[in-house]
C-alpha beads as a LAMMPS data file, in Angstrom:
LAMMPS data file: protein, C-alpha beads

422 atoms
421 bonds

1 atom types
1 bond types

-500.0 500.0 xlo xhi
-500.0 500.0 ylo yhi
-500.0 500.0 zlo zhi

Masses

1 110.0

Atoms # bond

1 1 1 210.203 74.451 270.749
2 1 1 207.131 73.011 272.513
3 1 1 204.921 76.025 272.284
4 1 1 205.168 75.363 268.247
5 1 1 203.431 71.662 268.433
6 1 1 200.629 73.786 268.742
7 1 1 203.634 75.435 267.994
8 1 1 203.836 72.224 268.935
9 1 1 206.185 69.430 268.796
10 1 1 207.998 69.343 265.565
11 1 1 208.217 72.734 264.265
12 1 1 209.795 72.297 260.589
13 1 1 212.342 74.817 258.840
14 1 1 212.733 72.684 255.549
15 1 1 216.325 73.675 253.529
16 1 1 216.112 72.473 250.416
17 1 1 219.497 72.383 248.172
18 1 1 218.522 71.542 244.862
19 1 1 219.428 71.749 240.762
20 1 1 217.143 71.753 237.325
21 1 1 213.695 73.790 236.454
22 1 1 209.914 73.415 236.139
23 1 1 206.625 75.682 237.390
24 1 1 208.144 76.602 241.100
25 1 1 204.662 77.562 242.879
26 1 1 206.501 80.974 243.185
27 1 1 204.887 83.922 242.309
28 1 1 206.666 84.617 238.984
29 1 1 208.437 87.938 239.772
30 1 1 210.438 86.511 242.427
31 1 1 211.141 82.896 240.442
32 1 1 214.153 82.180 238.024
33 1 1 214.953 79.194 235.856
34 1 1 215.981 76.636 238.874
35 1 1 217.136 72.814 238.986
36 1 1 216.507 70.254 241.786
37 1 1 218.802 68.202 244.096
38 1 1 219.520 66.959 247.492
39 1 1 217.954 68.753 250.296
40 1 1 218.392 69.686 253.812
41 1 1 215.408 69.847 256.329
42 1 1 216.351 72.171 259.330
43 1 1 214.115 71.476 262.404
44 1 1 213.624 73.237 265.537
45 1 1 213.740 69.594 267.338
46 1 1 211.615 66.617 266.120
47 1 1 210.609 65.820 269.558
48 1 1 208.576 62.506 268.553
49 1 1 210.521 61.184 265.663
50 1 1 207.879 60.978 263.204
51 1 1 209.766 63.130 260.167
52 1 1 212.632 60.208 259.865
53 1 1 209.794 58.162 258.160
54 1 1 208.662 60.884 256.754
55 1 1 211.824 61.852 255.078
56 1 1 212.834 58.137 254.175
57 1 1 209.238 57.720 251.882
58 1 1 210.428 60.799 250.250
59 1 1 213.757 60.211 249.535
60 1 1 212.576 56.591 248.176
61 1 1 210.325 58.591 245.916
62 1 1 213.034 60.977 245.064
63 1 1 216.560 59.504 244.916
64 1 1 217.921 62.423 243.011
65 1 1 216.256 65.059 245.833
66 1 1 217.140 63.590 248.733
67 1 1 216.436 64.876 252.334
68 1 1 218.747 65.531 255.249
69 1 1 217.283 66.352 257.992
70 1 1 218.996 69.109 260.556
71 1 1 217.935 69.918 263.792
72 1 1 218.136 73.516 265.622
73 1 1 217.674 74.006 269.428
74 1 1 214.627 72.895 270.863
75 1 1 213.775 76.832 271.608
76 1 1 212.066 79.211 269.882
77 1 1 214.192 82.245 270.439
78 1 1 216.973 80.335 269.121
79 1 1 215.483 79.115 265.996
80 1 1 214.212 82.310 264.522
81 1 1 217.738 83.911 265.641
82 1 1 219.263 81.801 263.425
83 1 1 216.912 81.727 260.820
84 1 1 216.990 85.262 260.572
85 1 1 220.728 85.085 260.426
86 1 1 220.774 83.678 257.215
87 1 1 217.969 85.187 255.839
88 1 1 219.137 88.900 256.557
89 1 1 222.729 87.912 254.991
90 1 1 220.836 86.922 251.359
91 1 1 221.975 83.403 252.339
92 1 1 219.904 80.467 249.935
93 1 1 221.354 77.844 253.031
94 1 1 216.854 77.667 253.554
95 1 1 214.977 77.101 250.518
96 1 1 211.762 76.024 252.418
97 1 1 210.834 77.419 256.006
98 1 1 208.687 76.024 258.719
99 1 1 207.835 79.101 260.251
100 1 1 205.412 79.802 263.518
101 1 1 202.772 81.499 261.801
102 1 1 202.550 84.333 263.878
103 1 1 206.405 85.178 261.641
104 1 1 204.455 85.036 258.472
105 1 1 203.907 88.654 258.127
106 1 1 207.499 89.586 259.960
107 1 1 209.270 87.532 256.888
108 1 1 207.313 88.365 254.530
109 1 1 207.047 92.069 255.535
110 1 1 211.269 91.672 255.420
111 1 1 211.443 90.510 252.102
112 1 1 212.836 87.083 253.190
113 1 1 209.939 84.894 251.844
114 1 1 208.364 84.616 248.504
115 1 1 204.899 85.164 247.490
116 1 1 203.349 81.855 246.313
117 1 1 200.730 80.976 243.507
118 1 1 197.831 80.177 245.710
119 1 1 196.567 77.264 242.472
120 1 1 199.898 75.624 243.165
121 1 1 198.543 74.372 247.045
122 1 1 195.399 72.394 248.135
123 1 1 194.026 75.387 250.500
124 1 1 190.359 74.453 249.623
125 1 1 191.005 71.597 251.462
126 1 1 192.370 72.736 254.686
127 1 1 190.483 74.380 258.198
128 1 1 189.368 77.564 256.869
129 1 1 191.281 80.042 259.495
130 1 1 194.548 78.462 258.852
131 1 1 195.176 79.704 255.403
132 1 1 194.447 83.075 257.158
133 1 1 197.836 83.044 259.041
134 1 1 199.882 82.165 255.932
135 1 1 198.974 85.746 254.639
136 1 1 200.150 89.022 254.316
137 1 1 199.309 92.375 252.707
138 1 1 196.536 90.418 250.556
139 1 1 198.766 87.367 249.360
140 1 1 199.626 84.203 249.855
141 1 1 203.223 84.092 251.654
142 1 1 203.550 80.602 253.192
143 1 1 201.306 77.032 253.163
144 1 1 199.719 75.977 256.756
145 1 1 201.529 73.091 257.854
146 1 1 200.156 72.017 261.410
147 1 1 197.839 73.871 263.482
148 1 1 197.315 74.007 266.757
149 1 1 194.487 76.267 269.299
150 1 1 194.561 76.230 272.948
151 1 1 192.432 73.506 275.198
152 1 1 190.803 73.539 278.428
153 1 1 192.003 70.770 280.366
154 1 1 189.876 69.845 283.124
155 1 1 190.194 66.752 286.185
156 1 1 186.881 64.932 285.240
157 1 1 186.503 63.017 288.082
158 1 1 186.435 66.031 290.648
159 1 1 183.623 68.264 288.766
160 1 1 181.679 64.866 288.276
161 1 1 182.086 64.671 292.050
162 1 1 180.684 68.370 292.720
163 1 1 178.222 67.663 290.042
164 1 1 179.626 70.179 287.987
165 1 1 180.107 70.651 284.315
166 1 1 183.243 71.814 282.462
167 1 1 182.981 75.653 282.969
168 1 1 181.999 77.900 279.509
169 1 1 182.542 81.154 281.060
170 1 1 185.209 82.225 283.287
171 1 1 182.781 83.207 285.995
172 1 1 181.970 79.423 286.057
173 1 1 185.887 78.478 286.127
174 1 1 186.780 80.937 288.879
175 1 1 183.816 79.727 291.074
176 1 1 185.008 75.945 290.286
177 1 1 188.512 76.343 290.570
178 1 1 188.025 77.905 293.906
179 1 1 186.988 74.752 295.220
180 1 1 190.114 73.167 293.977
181 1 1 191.560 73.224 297.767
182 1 1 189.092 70.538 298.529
183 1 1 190.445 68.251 296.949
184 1 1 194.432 69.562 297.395
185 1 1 194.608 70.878 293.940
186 1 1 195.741 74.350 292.929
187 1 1 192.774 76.021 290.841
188 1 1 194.300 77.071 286.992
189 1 1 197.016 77.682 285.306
190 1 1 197.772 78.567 281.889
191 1 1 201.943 79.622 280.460
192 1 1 202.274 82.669 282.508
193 1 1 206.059 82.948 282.791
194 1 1 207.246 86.156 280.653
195 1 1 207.789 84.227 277.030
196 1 1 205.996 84.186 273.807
197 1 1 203.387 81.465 275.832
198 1 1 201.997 84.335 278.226
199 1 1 201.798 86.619 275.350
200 1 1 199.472 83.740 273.848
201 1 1 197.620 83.488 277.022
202 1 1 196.568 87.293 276.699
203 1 1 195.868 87.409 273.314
204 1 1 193.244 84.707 274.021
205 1 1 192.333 86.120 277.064
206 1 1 191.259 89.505 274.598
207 1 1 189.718 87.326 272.030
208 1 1 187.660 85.379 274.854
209 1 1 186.323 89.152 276.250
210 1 1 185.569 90.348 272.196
211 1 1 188.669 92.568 271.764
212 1 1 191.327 92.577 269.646
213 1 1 195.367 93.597 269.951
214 1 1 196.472 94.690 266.539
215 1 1 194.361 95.425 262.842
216 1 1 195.347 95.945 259.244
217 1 1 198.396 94.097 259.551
218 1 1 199.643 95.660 262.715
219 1 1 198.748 99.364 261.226
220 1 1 195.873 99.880 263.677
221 1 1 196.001 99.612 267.412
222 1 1 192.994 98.239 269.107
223 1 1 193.872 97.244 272.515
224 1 1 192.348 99.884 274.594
225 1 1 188.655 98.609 275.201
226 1 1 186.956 97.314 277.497
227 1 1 187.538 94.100 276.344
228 1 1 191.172 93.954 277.395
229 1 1 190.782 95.769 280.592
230 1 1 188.124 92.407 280.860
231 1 1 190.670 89.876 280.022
232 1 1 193.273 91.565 282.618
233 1 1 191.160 91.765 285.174
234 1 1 189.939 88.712 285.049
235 1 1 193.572 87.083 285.048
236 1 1 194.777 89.610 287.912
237 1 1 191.981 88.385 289.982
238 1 1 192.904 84.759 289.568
239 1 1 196.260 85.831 291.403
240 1 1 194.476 87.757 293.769
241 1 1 192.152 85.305 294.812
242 1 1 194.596 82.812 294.892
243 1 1 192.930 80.082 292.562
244 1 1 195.567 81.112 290.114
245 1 1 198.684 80.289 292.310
246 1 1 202.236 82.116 292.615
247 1 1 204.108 79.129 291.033
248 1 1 201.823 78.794 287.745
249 1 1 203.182 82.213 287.354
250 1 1 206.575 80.427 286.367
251 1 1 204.764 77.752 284.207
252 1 1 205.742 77.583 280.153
253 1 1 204.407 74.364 278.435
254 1 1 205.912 71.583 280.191
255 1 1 205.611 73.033 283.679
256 1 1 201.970 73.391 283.588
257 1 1 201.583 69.816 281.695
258 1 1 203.408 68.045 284.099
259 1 1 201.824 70.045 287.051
260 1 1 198.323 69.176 285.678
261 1 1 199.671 65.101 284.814
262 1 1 201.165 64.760 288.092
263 1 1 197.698 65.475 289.824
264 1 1 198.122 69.043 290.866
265 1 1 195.632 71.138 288.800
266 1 1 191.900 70.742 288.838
267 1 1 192.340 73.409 285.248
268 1 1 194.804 73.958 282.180
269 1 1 194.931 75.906 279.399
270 1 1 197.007 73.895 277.244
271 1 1 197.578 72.688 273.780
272 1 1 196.292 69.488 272.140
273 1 1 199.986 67.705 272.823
274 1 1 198.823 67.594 276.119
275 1 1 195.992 64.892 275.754
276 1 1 198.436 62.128 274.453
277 1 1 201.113 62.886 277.242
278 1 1 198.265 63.300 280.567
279 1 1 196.821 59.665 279.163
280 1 1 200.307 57.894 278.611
281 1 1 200.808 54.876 281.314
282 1 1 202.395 56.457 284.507
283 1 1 200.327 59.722 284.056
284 1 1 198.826 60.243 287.482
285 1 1 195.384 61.883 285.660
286 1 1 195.446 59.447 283.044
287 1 1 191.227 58.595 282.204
288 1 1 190.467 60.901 284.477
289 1 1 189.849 64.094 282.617
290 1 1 188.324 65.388 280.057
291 1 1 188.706 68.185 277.261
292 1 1 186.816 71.371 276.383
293 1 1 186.759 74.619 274.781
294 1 1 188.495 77.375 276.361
295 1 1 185.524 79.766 278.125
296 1 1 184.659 83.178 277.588
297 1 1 183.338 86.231 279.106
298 1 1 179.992 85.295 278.470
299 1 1 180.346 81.842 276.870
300 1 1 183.003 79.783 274.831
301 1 1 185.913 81.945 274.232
302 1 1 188.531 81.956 271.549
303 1 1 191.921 80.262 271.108
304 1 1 194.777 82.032 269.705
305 1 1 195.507 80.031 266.193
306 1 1 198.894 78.361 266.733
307 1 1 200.805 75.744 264.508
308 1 1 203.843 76.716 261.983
309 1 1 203.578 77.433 257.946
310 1 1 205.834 76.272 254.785
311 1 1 207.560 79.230 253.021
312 1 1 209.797 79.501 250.410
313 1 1 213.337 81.349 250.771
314 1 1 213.627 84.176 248.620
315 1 1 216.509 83.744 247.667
316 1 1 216.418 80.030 246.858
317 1 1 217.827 78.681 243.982
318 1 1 215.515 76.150 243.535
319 1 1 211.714 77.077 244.109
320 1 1 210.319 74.287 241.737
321 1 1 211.656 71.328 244.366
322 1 1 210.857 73.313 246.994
323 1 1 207.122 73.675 246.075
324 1 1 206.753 69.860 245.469
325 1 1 208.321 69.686 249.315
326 1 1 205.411 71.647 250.619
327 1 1 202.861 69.618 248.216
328 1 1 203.957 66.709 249.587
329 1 1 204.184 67.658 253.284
330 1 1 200.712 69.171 253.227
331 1 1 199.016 65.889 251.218
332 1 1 196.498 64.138 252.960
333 1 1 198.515 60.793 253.393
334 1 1 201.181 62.774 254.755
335 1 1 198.986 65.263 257.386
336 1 1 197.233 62.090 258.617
337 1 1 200.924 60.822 259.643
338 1 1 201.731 64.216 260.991
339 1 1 198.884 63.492 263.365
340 1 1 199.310 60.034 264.610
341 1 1 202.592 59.761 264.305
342 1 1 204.284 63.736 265.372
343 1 1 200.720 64.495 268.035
344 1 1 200.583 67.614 265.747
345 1 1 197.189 68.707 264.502
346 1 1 197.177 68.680 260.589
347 1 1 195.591 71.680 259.015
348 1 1 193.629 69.277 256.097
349 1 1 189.895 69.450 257.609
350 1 1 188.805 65.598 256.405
351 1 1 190.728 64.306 259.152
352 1 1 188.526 66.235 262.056
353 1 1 185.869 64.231 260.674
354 1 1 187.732 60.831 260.252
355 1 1 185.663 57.844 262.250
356 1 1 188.839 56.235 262.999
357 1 1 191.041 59.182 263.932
358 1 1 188.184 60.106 266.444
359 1 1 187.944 56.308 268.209
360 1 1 191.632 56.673 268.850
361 1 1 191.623 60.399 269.578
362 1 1 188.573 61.358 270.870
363 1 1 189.771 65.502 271.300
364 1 1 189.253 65.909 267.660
365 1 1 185.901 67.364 267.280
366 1 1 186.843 69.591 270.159
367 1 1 189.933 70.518 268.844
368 1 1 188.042 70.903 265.185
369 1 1 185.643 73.578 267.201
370 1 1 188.880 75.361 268.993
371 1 1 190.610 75.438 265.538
372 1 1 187.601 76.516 263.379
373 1 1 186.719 79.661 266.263
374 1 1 190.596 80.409 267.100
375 1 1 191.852 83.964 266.003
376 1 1 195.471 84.515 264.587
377 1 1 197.994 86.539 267.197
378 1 1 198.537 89.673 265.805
379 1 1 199.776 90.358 262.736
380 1 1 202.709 92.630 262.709
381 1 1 205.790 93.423 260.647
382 1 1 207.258 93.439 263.980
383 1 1 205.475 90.908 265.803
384 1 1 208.967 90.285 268.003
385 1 1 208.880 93.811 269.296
386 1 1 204.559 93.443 269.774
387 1 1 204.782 90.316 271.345
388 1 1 207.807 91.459 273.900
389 1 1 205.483 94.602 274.885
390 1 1 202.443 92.264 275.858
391 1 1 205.139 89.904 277.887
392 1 1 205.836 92.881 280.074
393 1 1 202.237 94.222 280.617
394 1 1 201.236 91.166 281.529
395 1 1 203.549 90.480 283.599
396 1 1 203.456 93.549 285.989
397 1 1 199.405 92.779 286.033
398 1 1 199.762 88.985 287.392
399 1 1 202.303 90.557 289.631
400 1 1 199.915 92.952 290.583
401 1 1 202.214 95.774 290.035
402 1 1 200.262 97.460 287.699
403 1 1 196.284 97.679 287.435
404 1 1 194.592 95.965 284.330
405 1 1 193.152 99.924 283.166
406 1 1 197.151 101.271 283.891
407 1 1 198.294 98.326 281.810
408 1 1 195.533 98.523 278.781
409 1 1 196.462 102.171 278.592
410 1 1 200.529 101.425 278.838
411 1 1 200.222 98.798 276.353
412 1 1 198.230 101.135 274.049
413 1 1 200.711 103.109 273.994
414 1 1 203.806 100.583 273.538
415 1 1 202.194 99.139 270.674
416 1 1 201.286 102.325 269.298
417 1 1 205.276 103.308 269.156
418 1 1 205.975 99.933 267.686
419 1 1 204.093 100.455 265.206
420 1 1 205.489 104.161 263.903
421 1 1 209.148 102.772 264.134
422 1 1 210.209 101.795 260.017

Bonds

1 1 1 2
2 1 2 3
3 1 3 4
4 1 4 5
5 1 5 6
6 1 6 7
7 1 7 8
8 1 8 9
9 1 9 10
10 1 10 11
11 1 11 12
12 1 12 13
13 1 13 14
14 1 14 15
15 1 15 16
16 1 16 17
17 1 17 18
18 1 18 19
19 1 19 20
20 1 20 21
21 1 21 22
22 1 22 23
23 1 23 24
24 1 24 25
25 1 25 26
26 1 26 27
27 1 27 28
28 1 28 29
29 1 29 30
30 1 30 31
31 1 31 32
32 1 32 33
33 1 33 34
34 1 34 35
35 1 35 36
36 1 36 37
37 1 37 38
38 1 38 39
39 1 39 40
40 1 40 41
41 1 41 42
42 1 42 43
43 1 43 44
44 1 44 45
45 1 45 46
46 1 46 47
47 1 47 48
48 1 48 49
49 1 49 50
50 1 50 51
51 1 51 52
52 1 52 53
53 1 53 54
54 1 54 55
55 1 55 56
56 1 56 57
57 1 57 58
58 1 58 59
59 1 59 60
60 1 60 61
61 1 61 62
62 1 62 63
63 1 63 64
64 1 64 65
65 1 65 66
66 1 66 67
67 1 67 68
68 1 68 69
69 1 69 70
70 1 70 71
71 1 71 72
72 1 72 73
73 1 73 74
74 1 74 75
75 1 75 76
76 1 76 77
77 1 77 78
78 1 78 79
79 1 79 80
80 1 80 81
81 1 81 82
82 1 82 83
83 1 83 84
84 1 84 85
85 1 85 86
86 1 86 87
87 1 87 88
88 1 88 89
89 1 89 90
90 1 90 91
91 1 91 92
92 1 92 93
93 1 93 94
94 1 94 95
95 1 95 96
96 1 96 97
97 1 97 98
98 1 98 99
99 1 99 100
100 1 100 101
101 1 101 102
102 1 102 103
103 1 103 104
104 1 104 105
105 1 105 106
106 1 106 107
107 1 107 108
108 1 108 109
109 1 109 110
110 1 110 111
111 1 111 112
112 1 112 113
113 1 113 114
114 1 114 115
115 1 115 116
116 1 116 117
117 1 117 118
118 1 118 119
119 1 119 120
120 1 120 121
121 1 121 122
122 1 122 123
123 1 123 124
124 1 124 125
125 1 125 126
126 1 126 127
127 1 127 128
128 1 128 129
129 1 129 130
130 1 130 131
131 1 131 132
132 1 132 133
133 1 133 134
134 1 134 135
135 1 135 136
136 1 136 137
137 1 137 138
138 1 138 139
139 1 139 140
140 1 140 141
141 1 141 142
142 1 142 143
143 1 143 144
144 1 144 145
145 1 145 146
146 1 146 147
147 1 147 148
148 1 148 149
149 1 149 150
150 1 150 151
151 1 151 152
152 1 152 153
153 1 153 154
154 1 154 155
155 1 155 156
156 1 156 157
157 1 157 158
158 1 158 159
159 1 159 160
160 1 160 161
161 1 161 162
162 1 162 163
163 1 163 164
164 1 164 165
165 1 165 166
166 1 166 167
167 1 167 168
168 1 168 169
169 1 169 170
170 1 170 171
171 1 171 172
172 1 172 173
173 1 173 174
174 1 174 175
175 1 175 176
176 1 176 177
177 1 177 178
178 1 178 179
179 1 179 180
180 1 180 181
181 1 181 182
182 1 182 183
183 1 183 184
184 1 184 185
185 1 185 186
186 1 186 187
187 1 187 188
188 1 188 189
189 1 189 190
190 1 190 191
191 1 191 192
192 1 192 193
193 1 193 194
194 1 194 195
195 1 195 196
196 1 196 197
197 1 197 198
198 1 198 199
199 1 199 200
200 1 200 201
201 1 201 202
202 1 202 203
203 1 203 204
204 1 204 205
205 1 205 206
206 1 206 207
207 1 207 208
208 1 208 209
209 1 209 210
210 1 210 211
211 1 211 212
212 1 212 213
213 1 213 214
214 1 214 215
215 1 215 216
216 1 216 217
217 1 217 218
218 1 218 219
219 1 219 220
220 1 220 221
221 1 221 222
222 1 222 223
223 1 223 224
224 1 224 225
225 1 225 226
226 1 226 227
227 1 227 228
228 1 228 229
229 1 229 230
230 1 230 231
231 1 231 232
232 1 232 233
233 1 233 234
234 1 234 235
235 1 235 236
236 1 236 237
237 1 237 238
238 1 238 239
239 1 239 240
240 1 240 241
241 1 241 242
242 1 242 243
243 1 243 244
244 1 244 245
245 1 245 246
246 1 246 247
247 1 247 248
248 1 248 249
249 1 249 250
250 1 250 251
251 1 251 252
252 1 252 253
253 1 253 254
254 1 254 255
255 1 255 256
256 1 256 257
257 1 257 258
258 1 258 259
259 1 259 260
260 1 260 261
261 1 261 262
262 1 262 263
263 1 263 264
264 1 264 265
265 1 265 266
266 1 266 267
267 1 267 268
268 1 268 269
269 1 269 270
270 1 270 271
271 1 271 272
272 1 272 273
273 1 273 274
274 1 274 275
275 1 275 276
276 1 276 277
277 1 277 278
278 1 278 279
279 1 279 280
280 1 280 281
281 1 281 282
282 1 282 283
283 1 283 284
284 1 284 285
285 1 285 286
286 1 286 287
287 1 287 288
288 1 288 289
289 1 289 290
290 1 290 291
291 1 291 292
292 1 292 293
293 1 293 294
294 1 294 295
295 1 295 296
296 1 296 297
297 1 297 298
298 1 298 299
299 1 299 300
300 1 300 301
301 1 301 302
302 1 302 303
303 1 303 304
304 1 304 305
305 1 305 306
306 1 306 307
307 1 307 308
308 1 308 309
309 1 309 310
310 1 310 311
311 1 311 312
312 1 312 313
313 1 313 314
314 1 314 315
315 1 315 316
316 1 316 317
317 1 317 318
318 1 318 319
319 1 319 320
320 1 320 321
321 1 321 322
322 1 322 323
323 1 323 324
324 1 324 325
325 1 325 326
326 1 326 327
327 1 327 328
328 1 328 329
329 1 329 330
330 1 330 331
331 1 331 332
332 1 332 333
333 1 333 334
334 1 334 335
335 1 335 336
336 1 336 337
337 1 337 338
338 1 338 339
339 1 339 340
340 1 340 341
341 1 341 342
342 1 342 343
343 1 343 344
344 1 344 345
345 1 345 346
346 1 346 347
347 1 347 348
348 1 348 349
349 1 349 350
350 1 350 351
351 1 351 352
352 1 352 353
353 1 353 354
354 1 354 355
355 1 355 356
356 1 356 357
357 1 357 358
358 1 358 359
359 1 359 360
360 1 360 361
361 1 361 362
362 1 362 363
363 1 363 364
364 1 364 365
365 1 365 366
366 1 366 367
367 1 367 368
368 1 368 369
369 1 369 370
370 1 370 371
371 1 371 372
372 1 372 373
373 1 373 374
374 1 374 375
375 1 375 376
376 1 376 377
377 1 377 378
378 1 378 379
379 1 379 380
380 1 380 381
381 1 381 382
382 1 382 383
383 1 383 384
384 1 384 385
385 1 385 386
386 1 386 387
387 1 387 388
388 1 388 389
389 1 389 390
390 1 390 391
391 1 391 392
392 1 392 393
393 1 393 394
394 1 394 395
395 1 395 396
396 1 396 397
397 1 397 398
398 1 398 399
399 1 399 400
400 1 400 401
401 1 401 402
402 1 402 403
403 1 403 404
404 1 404 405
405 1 405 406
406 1 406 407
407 1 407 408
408 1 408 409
409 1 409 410
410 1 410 411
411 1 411 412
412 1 412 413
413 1 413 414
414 1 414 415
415 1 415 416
416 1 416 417
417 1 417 418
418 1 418 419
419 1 419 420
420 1 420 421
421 1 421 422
């Protein structure tokens, strides 16, 4: 489930199975006397290994509550299917769930997650748009686990050899990248193949032009602007014009990482994973490139604000356990392990600002900026049905099957539907 890393590698669906009673951390109405017990930690794939360790301090810590872990398919699709599975059939199988944020409102808009006590978590001390994404309707329905906002991903040495710097507005990147050729490199690519990671792309594309997708919760549509017609146009030309090529159209995460690692892209819109895996001995770019914010219309633009959140089952039997899970996965030991250990971008804000975190990973402070400017996707009771509409839009406008004013006004519309259905 790669685009969760962000998105990104590890995305966490905790099941805790436990027995006894104490303050939960749930919002009273929905809490019960509970006990505490073993647990099981369902994962979407643990693609670097770091929860094991994880897991074994815990259970050493907590011999009556111990933790075994469980891992889903490594796909997105797949995971929520199956979460929502047992979620819809009143099932307690998850007590604790390591959602993709951009479900927060979905589940908690079903009735499948809890409201939380907002005194029961350390928000104070986390990036101040991640608690943002664990909301919905005005409270607190989940705990930011990792974060995660989109990169520019650039090929250092050839922009240092046009005497270039890394481009801020996307007038700059489409006059660099079309001198990619020049040096036998295709110009940009982003995750353009029809998934949730193109639906990302546009969002950001949007937020980079000043628009917006969705308001109040998914109540409000807001896509036909300017703005959007911007951000379409500016990706249909890319196809047009050939600097964004016909087989970046089929890129998801791994495509366009390995395309850019294996020397084939001067530019990549990418998440922070990427940094770790283009530098890694065999890498064909490795100390060759650098890092920046994504651009804008008219200057820096705006990630989309990826990463997963902790929520509690609704139906768990044991909310007390499962809120000391989520203390301990979002404490400051444990998000500095998350980071050099699991690649994943914690959400606790010290550790952007951590001398020795930065030596070995110089991308923080860039990553700090992307994370700190980043906008949520939008928030929608139905985000499934939202995100599926923006796939096909987008889709038909990199094709260049549709024009970017048809496909503003067709999405308008789409979204508008979506969001009368119950």
């Amino acid at each position: 489930m790669r685009w969760m890393r962000a998105a990104g590698r590890g995305i966490l669906v905790a099941a805790v199975l436990l027995a006894g009673n104490s303050g939960s951390g749930v919002e009273a109405e929905h809490s019960a006397p509970r006990g505490r017990g073993p647990m099981t930690l369902v994962t979407a794939g643990d693609l670097t290994g770091y929860l094991s360790p994880l897991l074994a301090d815990w259970n050493s810590e907590h011999p009556r509550e111990r933790v075994t872990l469980v891992e889903l398919p490594d796909s997105a699709d797949e995971t929520r299917a199956q979460m929502i599975s047992e979620l819809r059939s009143g099932s307690d199988r998850f007590d604790v769930l390591n959602i993709d944020v951009a479900w927060t409102s979905e589940f908690a808009a079903a009735g499948w997650i809890a409201p939380l006590a907002r005194d029961r978590f350390p928000l104070d001390s986390f990036l101040r748009p991640v608690v943002e994404t664990a909301t919905f309707d005005g409270r607190l329905y989940a705990v930011p686990y990792v974060t995660n906002a989109g990169l520019l991903y650039y090929r250092k040495d050839v922009l240092d050899a046009e005497g270039e710097n890394p481009p801020s507005t996307w007038a700059e990147l489409a006059r660099q990248a079309r001198t990619a050729p020049r040096h036998d490199l295709d110009g940009y690519a982003g995750q353009f193949l029809p998934y949730e990671g193109l639906a990302v792309n546009i969002a950001e594309a949007v937020y980079s032009a000043g628009g917006s997708i969705l308001r109040n919760d998914g109540d409000r549509v807001t896509v036909d602007s300017a703005a959007a017609r911007d951000a379409f146009t500016f990706l249909a030309d890319g196809v047009r014009e050939g600097w964004i090529s016909g087989e970046a159209l089929r890129y998801k995460e791994e495509e366009s990482r390995l395309a850019f690692q294996d020397g084939r892209l001067l530019f990549l819109r990418n998440w922070p994973y990427v940094y770790t895996e283009a530098n890694a001995r065999g890498s064909s770019v490795s100390g060759k490139f650098g890092v920046a914010p994504l651009p804008g219309i008219d200057g820096p633009g705006s990630s989309v604000l990826g990463g997963s959140n902790l929520a509690v089952n609704r139906n768990s039997r044991h909310p007390a356990s499962a809120a000391d899970l989520i203390v301990y996965l979002t404490s400051e030991r444990v998000q500095r392990q998350v980071l050099t250990e699991g690649s994943l971008p914690p959400v606790r804000a010290a550790l952007y600002e951590d001398p020795e975190l930065i030596r070995a990973l110089p991308y923080l402070p860039t990553l700090r900026q992307s994370v700190l400017s980043a906008v949520p996707r939008p928030k929608s009771p139905r985000y499934d049905q939202v995100s599926l509409a923006v796939q096909a839009v987008a889709q038909d406008v990199m094709a260049l099957r549709q024009t970017p004013a048809e496909a503003v006004e067709r999405l308008a519309r789409e979204l508008a539907a979506i969001s009368r259905r119950g």
